[in-house]
C-alpha positions in Angstrom: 30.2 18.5 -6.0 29.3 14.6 -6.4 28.2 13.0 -2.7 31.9 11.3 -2.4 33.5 14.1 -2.9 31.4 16.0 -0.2 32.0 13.3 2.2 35.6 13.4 1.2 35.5 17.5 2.3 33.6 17.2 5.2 35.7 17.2 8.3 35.5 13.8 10.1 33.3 15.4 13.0 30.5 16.0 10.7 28.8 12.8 10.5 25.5 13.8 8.9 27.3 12.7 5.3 27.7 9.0 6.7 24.8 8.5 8.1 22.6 9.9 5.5 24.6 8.1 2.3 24.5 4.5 4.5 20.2 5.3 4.7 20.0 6.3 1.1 22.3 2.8 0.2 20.1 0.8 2.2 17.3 2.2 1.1 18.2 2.0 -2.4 19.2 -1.3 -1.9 15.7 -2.0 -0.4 13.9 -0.8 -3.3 16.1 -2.7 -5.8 15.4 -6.4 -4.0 11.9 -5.3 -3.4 11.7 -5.0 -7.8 13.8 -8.0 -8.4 11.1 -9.7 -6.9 8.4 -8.2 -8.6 7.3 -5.7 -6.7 8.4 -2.8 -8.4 7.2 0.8 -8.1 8.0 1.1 -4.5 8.8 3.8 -2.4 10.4 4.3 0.9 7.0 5.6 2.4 5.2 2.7 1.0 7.9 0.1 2.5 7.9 2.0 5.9 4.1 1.7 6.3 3.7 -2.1 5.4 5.5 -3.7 8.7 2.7 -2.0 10.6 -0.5 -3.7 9.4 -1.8 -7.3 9.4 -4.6 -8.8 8.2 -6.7 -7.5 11.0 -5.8 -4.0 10.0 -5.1 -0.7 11.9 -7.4 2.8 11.9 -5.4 5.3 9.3 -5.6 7.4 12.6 -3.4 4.9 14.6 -1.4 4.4 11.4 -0.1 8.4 11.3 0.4 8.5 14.7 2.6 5.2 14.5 4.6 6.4 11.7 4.9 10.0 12.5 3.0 11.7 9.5 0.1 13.7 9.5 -3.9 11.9 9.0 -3.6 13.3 5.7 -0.4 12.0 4.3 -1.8 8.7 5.6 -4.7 8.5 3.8 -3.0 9.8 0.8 -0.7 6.6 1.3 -3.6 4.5 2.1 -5.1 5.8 -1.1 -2.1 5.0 -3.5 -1.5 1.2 -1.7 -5.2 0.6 -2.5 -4.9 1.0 -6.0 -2.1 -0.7 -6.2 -3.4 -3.9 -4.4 -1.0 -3.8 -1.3 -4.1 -2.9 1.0 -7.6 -2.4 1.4 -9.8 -0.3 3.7 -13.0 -2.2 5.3 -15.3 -1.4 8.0 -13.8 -1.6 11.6 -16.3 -4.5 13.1 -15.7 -2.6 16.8 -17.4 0.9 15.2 -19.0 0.8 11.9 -18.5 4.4 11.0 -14.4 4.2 11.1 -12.2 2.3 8.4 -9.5 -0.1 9.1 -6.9 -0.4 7.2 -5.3 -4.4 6.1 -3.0 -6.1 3.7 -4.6 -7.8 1.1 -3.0 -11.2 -0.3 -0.5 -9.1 -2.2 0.3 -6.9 0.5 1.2 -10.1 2.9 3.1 -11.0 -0.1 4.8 -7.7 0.1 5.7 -7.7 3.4 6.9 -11.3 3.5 9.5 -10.0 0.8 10.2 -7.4 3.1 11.4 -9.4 5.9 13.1 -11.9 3.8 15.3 -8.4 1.9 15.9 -7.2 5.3 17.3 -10.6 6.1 19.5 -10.2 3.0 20.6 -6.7 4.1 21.3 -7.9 7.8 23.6 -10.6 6.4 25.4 -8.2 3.5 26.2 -5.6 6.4 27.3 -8.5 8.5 30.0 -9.9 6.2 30.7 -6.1 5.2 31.5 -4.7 9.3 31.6 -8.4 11.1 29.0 -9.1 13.4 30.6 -7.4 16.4 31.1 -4.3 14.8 27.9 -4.7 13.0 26.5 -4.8 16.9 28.3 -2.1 17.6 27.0 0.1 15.2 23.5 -0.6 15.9 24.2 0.0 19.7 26.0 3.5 18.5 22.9 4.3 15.8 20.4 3.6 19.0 22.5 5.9 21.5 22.5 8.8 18.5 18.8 8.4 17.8 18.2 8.8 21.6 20.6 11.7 22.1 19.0 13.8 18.8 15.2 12.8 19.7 13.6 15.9 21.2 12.5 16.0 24.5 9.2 14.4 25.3 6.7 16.7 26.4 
């Protein structure tokens, strides 16, 4: 079964289907911007960790915990970025036996194209909802984040 036809069957209380297709969209439609502009090749993971570094850079340690994967995931991602010339890893100035993590020219390049495609996105789901129900949404997507989060310890 194709995904509109699912979403078609799914009875209107389900809203997994919606929510999931609008990420995938905007995600996809992420990516596509992203390569228009000559940054092709990236991945979700790779878009969600840029926004969190500078130029002074960030422990890979602080970096998992920020993003919610595991130290090893990170530096795999780390890894991957630094071949690709998005980031490099240096030696943190406050302890000289842990690595920080920083955009490199490219990688501010990045996530300046980052911000301007979420700018673009902002706007397309603007004229698509209107603002007020585009501020609505975001108001509902907050309240359903908070409701599903698990308890905090």
């Amino acid at each position: 079964m194709n995904e509109e036809a699912a979403r078609k069957a799914a009875p209107p209380s389900d809203f997994a289907p919606a929510v999931g297709g609008a990420q995938r969209a905007l995600v996809t439609a992420m990516m596509a911007r992203l390569a228009a502009r000559g940054f092709e090749g990236m991945t979700p993971a790779f878009a969600s960790l840029i926004p969190l570094l500078d130029a002074q850079g960030a422990r890979p340690t602080a970096l998992a915990q920020r993003s919610g994967v595991t130290k090893q995931a990170m530096s795999q991602l780390v890894r991957e970025l630094e071949k690709r010339g998005y980031v490099e890893q240096a030696t943190d100035p406050t302890d000289t036996r842990a690595k920080i993590v920083r955009l490199t020219e490219r990688g501010v390049a990045l996530r300046a194209a980052c911000v301007e495609v979420r700018g673009e996105l902002q706007k397309m789901a603007a004229a698509a909802l209107g603002a007020d129900e585009l501020a609505r949404l975001q108001r509902d997507l907050a309240r359903l984040q908070a409701a599903l989060a698990p308890p905090a310890d």
